[in-house]
LUMPA-50178 format. One record per residue (C-alpha): y, x, z. Coordinates in steps of 0.02 Angstrom, whole numbers, padded with zeros to 5 digits, always signed. Layout:
N
YXZ ...
//
This chain:
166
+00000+00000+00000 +00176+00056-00030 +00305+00131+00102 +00491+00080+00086 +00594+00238+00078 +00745+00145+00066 +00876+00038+00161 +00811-00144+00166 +00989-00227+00115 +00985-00090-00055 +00771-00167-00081 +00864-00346-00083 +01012-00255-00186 +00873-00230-00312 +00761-00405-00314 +00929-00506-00333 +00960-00380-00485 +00787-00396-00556 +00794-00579-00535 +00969-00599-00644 +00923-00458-00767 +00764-00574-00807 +00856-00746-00805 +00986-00647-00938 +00836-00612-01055 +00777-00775-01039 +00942-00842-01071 +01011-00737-01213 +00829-00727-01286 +00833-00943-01302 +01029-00919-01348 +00968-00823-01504 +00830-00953-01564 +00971-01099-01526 +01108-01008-01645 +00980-00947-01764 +00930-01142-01804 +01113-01172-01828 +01119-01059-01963 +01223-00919-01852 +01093-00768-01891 +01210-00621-01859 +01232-00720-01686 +01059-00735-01672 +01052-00559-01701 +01169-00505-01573 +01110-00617-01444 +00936-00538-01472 +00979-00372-01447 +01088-00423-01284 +00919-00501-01219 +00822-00330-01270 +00956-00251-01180 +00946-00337-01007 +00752-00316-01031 +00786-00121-01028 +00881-00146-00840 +00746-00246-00783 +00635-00104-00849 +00747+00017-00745 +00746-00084-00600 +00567-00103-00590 +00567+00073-00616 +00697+00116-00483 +00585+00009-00345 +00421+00093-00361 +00507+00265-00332 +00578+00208-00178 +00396+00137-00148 +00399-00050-00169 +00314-00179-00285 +00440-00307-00368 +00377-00467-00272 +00395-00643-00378 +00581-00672-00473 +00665-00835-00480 +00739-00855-00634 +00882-00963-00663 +00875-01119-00792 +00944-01070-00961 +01123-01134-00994 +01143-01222-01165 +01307-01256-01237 +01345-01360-01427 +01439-01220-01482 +01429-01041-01507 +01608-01016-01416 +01526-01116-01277 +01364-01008-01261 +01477-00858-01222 +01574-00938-01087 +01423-00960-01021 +01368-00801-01039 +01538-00724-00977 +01510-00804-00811 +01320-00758-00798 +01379-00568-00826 +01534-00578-00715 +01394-00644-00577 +01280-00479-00626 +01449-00373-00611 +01483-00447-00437 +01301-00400-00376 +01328-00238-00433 +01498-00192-00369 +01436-00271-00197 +01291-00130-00218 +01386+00003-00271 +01478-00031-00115 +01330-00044+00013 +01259+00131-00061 +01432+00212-00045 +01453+00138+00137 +01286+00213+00185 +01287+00363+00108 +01136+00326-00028 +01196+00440-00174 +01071+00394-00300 +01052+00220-00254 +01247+00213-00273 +01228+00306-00451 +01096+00205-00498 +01207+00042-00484 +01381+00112-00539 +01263+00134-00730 +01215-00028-00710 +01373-00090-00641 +01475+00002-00801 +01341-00074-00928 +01346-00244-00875 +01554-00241-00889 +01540-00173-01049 +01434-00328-01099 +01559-00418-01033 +01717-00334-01113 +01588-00353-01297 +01580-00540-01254 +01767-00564-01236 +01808-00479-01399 +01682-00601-01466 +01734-00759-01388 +01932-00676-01432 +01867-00666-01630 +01806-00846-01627 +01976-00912-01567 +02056-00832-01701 +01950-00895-01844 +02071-01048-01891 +01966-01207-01915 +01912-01262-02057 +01955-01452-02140 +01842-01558-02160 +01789-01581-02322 +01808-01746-02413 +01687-01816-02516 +01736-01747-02699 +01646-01908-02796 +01725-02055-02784 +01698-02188-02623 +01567-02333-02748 +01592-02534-02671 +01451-02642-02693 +01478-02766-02808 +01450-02939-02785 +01346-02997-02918 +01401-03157-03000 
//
């Protein structure tokens, strides 16, 4: 059986992280199918490799917790949030990584406080990849908002009126 070499409150640091870096797959893996049916394939695309991403931390979390001699016990993932548009998926996601950025400041802090150098090092590179998700999702979201709307198209054939017949 494993030994914990580590400070319980950094062990809970990493199962809260594990947990969110597997409901982000989840979410931005299901993301990609959902804009991929709408036709959005360089969305899909880049949702994808956003889920592939987040798989790598949970990779490197899993990782991180059998050096300091524990088993990852069960994950709860969190439901997948939908939206009807693409601009609304990314809000969504914005909020999911600004939750993942406030777990890992709130680590990064702990480790500093109690002296854990490569606990603290571990979750600063987590910390700084998760806000440069988040900065890449704001230019996105920014991008959208800037693409002008386009009319509606009218129907180019003439509207036909049934005819009575006499």
């Amino acid at each position: 059986m494993f030994v914990a070499r580590s400070d319980e409150k950094v062990l809970g640091y990493l199962g809260r992280a594990l947990s969110l870096e597997l409901s982000a797959v989840q979410q931005y893996s299901t993301q990609a199918r959902l804009v991929a049916t709408w036709g959005l394939n360089k969305a899909a695309a880049s949702l994808q490799q956003e889920a592939e991403e987040e798989m790598a931390h949970s990779d490197r979390i899993i990782e991180r917790m059998l050096a300091l001699g524990v088993a990852p016990g069960s994950s709860q993932l969190r439901p997948v949030k939908l939206a009807t548009d693409l601009s609304g998926l990314l809000r969504v996601n914005q909020q999911f990584e600004a939750e993942i950025i406030s777990l890992y400041s709130a680590a990064t802090r702990h480790c500093s406080t109690v002296g854990d150098h490569d606990n603290r090092v571990f979750f600063e590179t987590l910390l700084q990849e998760e806000q440069q998700h988040l900065e890449q999702l704001d230019n996105w979201l920014q991008k959208l908002q800037q693409i002008p709307e386009k009319p509606q198209q009218r129907n180019p054939q003439p509207v036909r009126r049934n005819r009575r017949m006499r």
